[in-house]
Residue, then its C-alpha position, 0 to 999 in steps of 0.5 A: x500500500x506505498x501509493x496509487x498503483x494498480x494493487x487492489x487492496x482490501x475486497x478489490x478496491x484501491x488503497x485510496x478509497x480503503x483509506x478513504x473509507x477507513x476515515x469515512x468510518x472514522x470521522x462519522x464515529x467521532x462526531x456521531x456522540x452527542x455532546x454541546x455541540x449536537x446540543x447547539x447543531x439541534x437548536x440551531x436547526x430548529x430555530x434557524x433551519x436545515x442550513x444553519x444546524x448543517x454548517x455549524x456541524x460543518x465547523x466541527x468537521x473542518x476542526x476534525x479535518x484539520x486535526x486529522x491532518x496533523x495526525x496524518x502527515x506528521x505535523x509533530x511539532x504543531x501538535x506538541x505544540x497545541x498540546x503543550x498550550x492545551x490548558x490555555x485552548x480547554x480553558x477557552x473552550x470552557x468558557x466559550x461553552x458557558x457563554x453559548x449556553x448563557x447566550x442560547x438560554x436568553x434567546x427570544x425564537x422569532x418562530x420556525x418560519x420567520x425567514x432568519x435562516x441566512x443569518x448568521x451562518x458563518x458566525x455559528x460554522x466559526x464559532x463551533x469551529x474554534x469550539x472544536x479546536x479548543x481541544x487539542x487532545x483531539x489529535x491524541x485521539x487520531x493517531x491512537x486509532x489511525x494507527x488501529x485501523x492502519x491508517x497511520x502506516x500511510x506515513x509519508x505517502x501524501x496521498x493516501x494521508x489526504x483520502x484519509x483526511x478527505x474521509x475523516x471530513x465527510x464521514x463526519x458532514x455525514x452526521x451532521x447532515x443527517x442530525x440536522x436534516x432530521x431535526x429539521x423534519x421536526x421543526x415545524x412542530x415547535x411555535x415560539x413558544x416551544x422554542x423558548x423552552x428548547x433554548x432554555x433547555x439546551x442552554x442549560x445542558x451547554x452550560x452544564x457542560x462548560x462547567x465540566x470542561x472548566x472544571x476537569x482542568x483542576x481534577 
């Protein structure tokens, strides 16, 4: 498996699409838990629409990508590096949780059909984004299992690096389509007032859980 030759790897495929769907497997797997952030992609999909919960988990993914990349191509120094300043990066994280939590529990929902779903899309794909990046043991977590499934002995071959990381990204857009699309089927159900509670709900449980980020750093 050293590059794009005639091979067949695993039931006949090529090694780019196994290692493509090794991180396919992988990246669905990673951000199919739901934790503040499918709290947040959920009601962002109820109260702005489909789009809006999609590219706030679209942020997420772009943040697994990246730190996908890293374990993938060796990037040592760079991953020292943010695991070095990881107390800063959770401690920012933390914070951040309990601000979205505070900010979704005081939100007034202006209704499922109010016609706000364009805005403020790239504010919640990059705001979910640096949320993910604020935990650098992220890239602890790639290479431990690239190199269960394998993965890790593309080593320097760049492109299979990139088919995994290429997986990783869509494996995890997968999720997250089908969490907002299927939330999203449900959104007409909920008036503003349903809505007002969904917010307070969920800024409860993303509060919560800034409070235990922040936390487990003196545990």
């Amino acid at each position: 498996m050293t590059g794009f030759t005639g091979r067949k790897g695993l039931r006949g495929m090529s090694p780019g699409v196994v290692f493509f769907l090794k991180g396919a497997v992988l990246g669905f797997s990673i951000a199919a838990p739901v934790g503040p952030i499918g709290v947040l992609c959920i009601r962002r999909t109820l109260e702005g629409g489909l789009m809006r919960g999609f590219l706030s988990g679209m942020g997420a993914a772009t943040a697994d990508g990246l730190y996908g990349s890293l374990a993938a191509f060796g990037m040592t120094a760079l991953s020292s590096l943010l695991l070095q300043n990881q107390f800063i990066l959770r401690l920012f994280g933390g914070f951040f949780l309990l601000f979205l939590g505070f900010s979704s529990f005081k939100t007034v929902p202006s209704g499922p059909a109010s016609g706000k779903e364009g805005r403020g899309i790239l504010r919640d794909y990059v705001s979910v984004f640096f949320l993910t990046v604020a935990n650098p043991m992220t890239i602890l977590s790639f290479s431990a299992v690239f190199a269960g499934l394998g993965i890790g002995s593309a080593g320097g071959n760049v492109p299979l690096a990139g088919m995994m990381v290429l997986g990783v990204v869509s494996g995890s857009a997968l999720w997250w389509l089908a969490l907002s699309g299927s939330v999203s089927l449900l959104r007409g159900r909920f008036d503003p007032g349903s809505l007002k509670w969904v917010n307070r709900f969920s800024g409860c449980i993303i509060g919560c859980f800034g409070i235990m980020s922040v936390a487990s750093l003196w545990v």
